[in-house]
SEROKE-862356 format. One record per residue: x, y, z of N, C-alpha, C in turn. Coordinates in nm, 2 decimals, decimal comma, padded with zeros to 4 digits. Layout:
BEGIN
<node><n_east>X</n_east><n_north>Y</n_north><n_up>Z</n_up><ca_east>X</ca_east><ca_north>Y</ca_north><ca_up>Z</ca_up><c_east>X</c_east><c_north>Y</c_north><c_up>Z</c_up></node>
...
END
This chain:
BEGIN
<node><n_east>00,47</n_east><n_north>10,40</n_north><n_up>-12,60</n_up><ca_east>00,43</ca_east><ca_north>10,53</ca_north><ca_up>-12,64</ca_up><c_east>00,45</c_east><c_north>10,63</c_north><c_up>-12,52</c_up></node>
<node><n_east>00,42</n_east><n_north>10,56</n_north><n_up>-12,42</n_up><ca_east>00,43</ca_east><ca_north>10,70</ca_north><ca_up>-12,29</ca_up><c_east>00,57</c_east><c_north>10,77</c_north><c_up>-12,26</c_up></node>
<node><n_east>00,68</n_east><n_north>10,67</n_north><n_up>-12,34</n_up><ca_east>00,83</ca_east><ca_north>10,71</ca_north><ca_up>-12,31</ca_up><c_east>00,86</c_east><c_north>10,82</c_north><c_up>-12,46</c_up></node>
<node><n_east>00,77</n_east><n_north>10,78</n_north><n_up>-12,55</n_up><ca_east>00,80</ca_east><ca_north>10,89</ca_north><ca_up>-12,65</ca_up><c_east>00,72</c_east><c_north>11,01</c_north><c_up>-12,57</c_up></node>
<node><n_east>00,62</n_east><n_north>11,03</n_north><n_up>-12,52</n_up><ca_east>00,55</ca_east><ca_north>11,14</ca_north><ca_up>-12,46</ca_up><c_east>00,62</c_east><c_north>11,20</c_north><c_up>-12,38</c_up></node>
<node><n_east>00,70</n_east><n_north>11,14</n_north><n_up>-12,30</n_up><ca_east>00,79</ca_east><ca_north>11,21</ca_north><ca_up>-12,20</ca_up><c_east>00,88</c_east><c_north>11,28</c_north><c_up>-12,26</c_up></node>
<node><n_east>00,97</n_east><n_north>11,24</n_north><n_up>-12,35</n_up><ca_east>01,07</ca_east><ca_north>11,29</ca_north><ca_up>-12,41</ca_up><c_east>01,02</c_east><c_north>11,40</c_north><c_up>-12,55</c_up></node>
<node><n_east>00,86</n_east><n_north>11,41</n_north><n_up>-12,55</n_up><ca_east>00,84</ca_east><ca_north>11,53</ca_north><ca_up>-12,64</ca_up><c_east>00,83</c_east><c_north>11,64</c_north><c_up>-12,53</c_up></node>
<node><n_east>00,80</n_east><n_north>11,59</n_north><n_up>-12,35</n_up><ca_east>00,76</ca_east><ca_north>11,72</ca_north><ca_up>-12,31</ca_up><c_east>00,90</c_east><c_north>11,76</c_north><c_up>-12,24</c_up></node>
<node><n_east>00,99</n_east><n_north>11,72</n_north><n_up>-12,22</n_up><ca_east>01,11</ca_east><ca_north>11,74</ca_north><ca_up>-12,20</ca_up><c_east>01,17</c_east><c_north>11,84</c_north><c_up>-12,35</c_up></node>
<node><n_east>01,18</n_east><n_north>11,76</n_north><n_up>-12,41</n_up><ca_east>01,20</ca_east><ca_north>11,84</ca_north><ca_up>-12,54</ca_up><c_east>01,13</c_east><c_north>12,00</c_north><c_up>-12,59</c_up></node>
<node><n_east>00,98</n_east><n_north>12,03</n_north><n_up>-12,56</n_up><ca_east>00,93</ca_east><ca_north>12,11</ca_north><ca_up>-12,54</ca_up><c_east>00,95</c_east><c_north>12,21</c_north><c_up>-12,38</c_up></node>
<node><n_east>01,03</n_east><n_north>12,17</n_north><n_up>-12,33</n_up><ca_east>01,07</ca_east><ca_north>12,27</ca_north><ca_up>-12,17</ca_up><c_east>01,24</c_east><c_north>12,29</c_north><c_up>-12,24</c_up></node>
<node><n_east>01,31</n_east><n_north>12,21</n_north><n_up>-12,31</n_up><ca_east>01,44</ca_east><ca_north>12,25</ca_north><ca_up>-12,36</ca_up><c_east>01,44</c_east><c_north>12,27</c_north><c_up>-12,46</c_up></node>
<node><n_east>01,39</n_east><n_north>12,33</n_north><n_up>-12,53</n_up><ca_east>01,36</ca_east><ca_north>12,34</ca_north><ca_up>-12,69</ca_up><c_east>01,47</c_east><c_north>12,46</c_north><c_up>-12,71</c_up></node>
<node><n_east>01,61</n_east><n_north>12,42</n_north><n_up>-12,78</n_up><ca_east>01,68</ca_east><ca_north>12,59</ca_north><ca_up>-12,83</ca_up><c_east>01,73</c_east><c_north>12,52</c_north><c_up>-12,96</c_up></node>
<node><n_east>01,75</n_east><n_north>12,61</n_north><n_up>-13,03</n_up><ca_east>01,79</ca_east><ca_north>12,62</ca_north><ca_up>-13,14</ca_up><c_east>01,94</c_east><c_north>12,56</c_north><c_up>-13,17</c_up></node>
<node><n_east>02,03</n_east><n_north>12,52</n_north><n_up>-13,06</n_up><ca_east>02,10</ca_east><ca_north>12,41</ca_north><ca_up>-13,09</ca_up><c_east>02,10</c_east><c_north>12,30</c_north><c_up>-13,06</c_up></node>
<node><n_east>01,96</n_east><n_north>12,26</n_north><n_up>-12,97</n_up><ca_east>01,89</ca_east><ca_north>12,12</ca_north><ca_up>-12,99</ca_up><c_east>01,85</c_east><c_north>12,12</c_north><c_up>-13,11</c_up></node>
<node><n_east>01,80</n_east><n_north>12,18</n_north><n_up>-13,17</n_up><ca_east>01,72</ca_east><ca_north>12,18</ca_north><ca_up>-13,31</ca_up><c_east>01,82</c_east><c_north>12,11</c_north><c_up>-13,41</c_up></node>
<node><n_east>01,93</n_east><n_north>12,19</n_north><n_up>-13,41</n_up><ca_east>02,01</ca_east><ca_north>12,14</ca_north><ca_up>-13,53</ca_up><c_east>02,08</c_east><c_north>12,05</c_north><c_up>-13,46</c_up></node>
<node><n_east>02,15</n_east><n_north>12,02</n_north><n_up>-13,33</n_up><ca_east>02,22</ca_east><ca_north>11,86</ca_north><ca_up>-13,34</ca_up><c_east>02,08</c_east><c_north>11,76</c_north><c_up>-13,34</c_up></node>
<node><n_east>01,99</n_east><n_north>11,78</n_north><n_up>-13,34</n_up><ca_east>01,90</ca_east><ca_north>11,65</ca_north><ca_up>-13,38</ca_up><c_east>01,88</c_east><c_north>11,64</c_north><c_up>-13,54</c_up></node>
<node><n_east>01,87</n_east><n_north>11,72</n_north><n_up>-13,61</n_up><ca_east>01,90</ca_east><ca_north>11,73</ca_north><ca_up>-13,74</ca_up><c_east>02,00</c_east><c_north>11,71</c_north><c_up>-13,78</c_up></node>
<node><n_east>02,13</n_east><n_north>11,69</n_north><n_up>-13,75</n_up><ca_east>02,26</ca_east><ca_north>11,63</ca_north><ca_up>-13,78</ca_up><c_east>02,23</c_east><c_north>11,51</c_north><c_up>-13,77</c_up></node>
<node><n_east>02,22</n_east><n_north>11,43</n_north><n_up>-13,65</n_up><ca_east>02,20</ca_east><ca_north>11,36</ca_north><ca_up>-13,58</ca_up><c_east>02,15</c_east><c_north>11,25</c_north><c_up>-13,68</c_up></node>
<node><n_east>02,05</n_east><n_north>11,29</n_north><n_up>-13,74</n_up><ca_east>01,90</ca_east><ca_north>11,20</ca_north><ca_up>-13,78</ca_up><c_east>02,02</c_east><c_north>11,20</c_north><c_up>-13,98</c_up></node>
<node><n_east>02,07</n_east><n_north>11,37</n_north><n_up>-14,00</n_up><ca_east>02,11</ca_east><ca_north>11,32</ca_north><ca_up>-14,13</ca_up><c_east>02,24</c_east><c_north>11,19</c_north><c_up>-14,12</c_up></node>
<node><n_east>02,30</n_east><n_north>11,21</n_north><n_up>-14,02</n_up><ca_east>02,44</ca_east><ca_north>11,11</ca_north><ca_up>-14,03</ca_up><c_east>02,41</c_east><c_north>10,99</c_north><c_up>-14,02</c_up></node>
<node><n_east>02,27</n_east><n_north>10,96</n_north><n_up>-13,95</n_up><ca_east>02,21</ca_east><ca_north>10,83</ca_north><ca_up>-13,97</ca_up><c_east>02,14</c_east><c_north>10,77</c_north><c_up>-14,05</c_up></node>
<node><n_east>02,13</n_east><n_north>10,87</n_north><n_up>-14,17</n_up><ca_east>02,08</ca_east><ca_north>10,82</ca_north><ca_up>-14,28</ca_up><c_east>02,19</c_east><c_north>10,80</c_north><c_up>-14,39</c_up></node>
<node><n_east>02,26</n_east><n_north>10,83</n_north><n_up>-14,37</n_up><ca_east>02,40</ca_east><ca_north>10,88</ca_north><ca_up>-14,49</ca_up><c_east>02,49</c_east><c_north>10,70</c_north><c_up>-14,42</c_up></node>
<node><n_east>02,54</n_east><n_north>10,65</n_north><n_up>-14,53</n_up><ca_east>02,59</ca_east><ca_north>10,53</ca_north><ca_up>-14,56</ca_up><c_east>02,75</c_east><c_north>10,55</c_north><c_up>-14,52</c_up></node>
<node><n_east>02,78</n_east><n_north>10,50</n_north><n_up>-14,37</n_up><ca_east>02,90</ca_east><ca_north>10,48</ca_north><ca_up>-14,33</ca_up><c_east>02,99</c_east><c_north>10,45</c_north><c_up>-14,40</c_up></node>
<node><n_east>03,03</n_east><n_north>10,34</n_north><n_up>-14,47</n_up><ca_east>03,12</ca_east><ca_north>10,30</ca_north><ca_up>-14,56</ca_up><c_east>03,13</c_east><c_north>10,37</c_north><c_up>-14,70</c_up></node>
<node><n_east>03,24</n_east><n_north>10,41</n_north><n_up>-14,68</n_up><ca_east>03,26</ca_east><ca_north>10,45</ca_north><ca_up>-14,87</ca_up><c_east>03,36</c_east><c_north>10,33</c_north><c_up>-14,92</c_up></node>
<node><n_east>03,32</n_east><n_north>10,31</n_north><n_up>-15,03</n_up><ca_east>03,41</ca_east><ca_north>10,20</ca_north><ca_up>-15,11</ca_up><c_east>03,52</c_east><c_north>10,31</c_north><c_up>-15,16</c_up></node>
<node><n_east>03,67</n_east><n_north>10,26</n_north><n_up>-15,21</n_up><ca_east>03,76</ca_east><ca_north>10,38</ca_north><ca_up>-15,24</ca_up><c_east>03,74</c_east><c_north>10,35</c_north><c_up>-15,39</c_up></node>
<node><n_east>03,81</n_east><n_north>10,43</n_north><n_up>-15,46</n_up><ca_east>03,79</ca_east><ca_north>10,42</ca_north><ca_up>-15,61</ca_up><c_east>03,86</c_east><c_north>10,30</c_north><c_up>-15,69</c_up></node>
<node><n_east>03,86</n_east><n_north>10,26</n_north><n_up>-15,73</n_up><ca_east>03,91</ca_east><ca_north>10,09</ca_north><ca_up>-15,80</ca_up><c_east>03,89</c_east><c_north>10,00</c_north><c_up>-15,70</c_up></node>
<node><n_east>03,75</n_east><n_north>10,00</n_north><n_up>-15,70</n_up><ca_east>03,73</ca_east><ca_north>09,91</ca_north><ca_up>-15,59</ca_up><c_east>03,60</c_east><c_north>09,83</c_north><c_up>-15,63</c_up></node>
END
């Protein structure tokens, strides 16, 4: 837990608004399923 603490108060001293959205990219690309099967497949 103390290493997530550190990296919220780093995050709150660099907080801009395109940290905001590449961590929101970030988090969607890692939810989204790498492989696509192709079609007749």
């Amino acid at each position: 837990v103390p290493r997530k603490a550190r990296l919220d108060l780093i995050y709150q001293h660099r907080r801009t608004l395109c940290l905001d959205a590449a961590l929101m990219l970030k988090t969607v690309f890692r939810r989204l399923p790498l492989k696509r099967k192709s079609p007749g497949q």
